[in-house]
C-alpha positions, -999 to +999 in steps of 0.1 A: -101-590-204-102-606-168-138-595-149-117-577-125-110-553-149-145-547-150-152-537-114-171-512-106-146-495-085-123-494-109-153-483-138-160-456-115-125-444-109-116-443-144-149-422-150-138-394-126-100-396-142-115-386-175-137-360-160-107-345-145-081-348-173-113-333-193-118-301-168-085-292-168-077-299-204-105-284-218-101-246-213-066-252-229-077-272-261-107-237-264-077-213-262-051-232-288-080-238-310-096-198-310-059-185-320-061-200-352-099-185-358-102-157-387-129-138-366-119-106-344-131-116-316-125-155-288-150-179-304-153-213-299-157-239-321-132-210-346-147-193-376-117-207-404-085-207-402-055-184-397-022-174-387-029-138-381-028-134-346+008-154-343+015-127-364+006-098-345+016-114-312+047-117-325+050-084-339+041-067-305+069-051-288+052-051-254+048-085-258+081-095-269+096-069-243+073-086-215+085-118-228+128-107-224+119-096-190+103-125-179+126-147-191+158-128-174+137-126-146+127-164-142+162-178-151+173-158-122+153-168-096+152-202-110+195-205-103+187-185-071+161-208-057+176-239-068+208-233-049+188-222-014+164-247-020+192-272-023+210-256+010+184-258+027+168-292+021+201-309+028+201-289+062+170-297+071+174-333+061+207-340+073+210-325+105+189-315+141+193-284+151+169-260+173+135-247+160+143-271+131+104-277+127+096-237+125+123-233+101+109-257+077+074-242+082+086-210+079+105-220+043+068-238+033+046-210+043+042-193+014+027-220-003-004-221+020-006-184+020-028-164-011-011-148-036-030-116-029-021-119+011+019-123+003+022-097-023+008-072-001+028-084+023+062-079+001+047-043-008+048-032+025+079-045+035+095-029+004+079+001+010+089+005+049+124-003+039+123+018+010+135-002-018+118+012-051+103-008-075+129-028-093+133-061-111+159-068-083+129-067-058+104-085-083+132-117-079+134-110-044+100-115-043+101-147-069+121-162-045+094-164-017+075-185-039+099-202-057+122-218-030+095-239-009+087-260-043+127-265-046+125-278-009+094-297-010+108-312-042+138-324-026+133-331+008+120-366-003+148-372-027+170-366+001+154-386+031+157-420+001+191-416-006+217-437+006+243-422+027+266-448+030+274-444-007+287-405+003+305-420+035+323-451+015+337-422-008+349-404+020+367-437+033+385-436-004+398-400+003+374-375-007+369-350+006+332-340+021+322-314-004+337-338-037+319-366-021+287-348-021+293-335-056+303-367-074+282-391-055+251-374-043+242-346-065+244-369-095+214-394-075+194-366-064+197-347-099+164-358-110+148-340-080+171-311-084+161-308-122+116-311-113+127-287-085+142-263-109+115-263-135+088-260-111+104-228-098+111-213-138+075-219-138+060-200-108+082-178-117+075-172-153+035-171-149+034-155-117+012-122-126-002-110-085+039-105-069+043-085-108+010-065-104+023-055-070+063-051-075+068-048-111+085-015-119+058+003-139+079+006-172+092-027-173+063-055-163+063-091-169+046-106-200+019-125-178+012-086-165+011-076-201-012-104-214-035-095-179-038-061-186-047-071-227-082-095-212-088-060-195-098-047-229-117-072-242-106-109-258-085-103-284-078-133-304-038-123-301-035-130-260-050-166-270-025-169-299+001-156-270-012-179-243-007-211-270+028-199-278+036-201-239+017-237-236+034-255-262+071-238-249+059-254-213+057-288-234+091-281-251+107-279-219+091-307-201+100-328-233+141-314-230+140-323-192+124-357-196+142-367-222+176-354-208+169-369-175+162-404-189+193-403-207+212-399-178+190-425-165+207-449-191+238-438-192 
């Protein structure tokens, strides 16, 4: 090994990776590992070992119920905010048009703003309009959140790509809208796809829009495993939280490994 591999910049930067990979991997490894503990009760390092609580959070029909509507609900405003994400960072991208700086502040707002501030917000816009609680106006909501990460996502995919590949398939006959769809969307698919999961994730785990907008009889399952840690920490939301961890690392594993096959292909 060369002695610049041993500098002390690079020593010290490695030291603060692992601190970080180790402060944010941490709580995770303490929750997987307590949902396999026999004990009734979170505790850390688990007292045996035991599938009881994958039972029981599986047998719970709040939690499988919260799970369905989350799921529908996500999916939804996933397709939704891809396609006006999409819309929009092409316009913004493409062309100059008035107030073209506000509008893109405007679209990334919400990401700056707290979670508590906008859902109040959404409350009393609802509210002064008069739309009852619905999972129609959770997804509305969803989609405030969910479309700036679509548009931040792609907006640099966009400003890299090549245009001249789109205009020399217009010069072979096609049409604008064909050109775009079998030339660009297939380059900036990768974006489109990291777009798309990072708005199924908001989505899916956001629990302060759902406290605010969920309809009372059909909430989310990040409201229901909330209003579980209420009552104490019961080994099944840990069991619950693991189950939703390693389907995050499902997906991530499909999209990667989908994406680099179309990489290759």
């Amino acid at each position: 090994m060369s002695l610049a591999a041993w500098h002390p910049f690079r020593i010290a930067l490695a030291a603060i990776s692992i601190v970080g990979y180790v402060f944010l991997l941490a709580p995770i490894v303490v929750i997987a590992a307590s949902s396999f503990g026999q004990t009734q009760f979170l505790v850390f390092p688990p007292q045996g070992f035991s599938l009881r609580w994958y039972q029981e959070a599986l047998g719970r029909s709040d939690f499988r119920s919260g799970f369905q509507i989350s799921l529908l609900i996500a999916t939804i405003a996933t397709v939704l905010s891809t396609v006006i994400g999409a819309l929009a960072a092409v316009a913004v991208v493409r062309y100059r048009f008035f107030a073209r700086d506000v509008i893109i502040a405007l679209f990334l707002s919400p990401l700056i703003l707290p979670s508590l501030v906008l859902a109040l917000a959404l409350l009393l816009m609802f509210s002064s309009a008069r739309i009852d609680p619905s999972p129609e106006r959770l997804i509305a909501a969803h989609l405030v959140v969910c479309v700036p990460y679509v548009i931040r996502t792609l907006v640099p995919v966009l400003q890299r790509f090549d245009r001249s590949l789109e205009e020399a398939a217009q010069d072979l006959g096609a049409s604008p809208l064909a050109a775009f769809w079998l030339v660009t969307l297939p380059v900036i698919r990768p974006g489109l796809v990291a777009g798309a999961f990072f708005a199924f994730i908001i989505s899916f785990d956001e629990v302060v829009l759902g406290i605010f907008l969920a309809p009372a009889r059909q909430p989310t399952l990040p409201i229901q495993i909330y209003s579980a840690v209420q009552f104490g920490l019961d080994p099944t939301v840990a069991a619950v939280s693991t189950l939703l961890i390693g389907l995050t690392l499902v997906l991530v594993i499909v999209s990667e490994t989908l994406l680099g096959i179309r990489r290759l292909a």
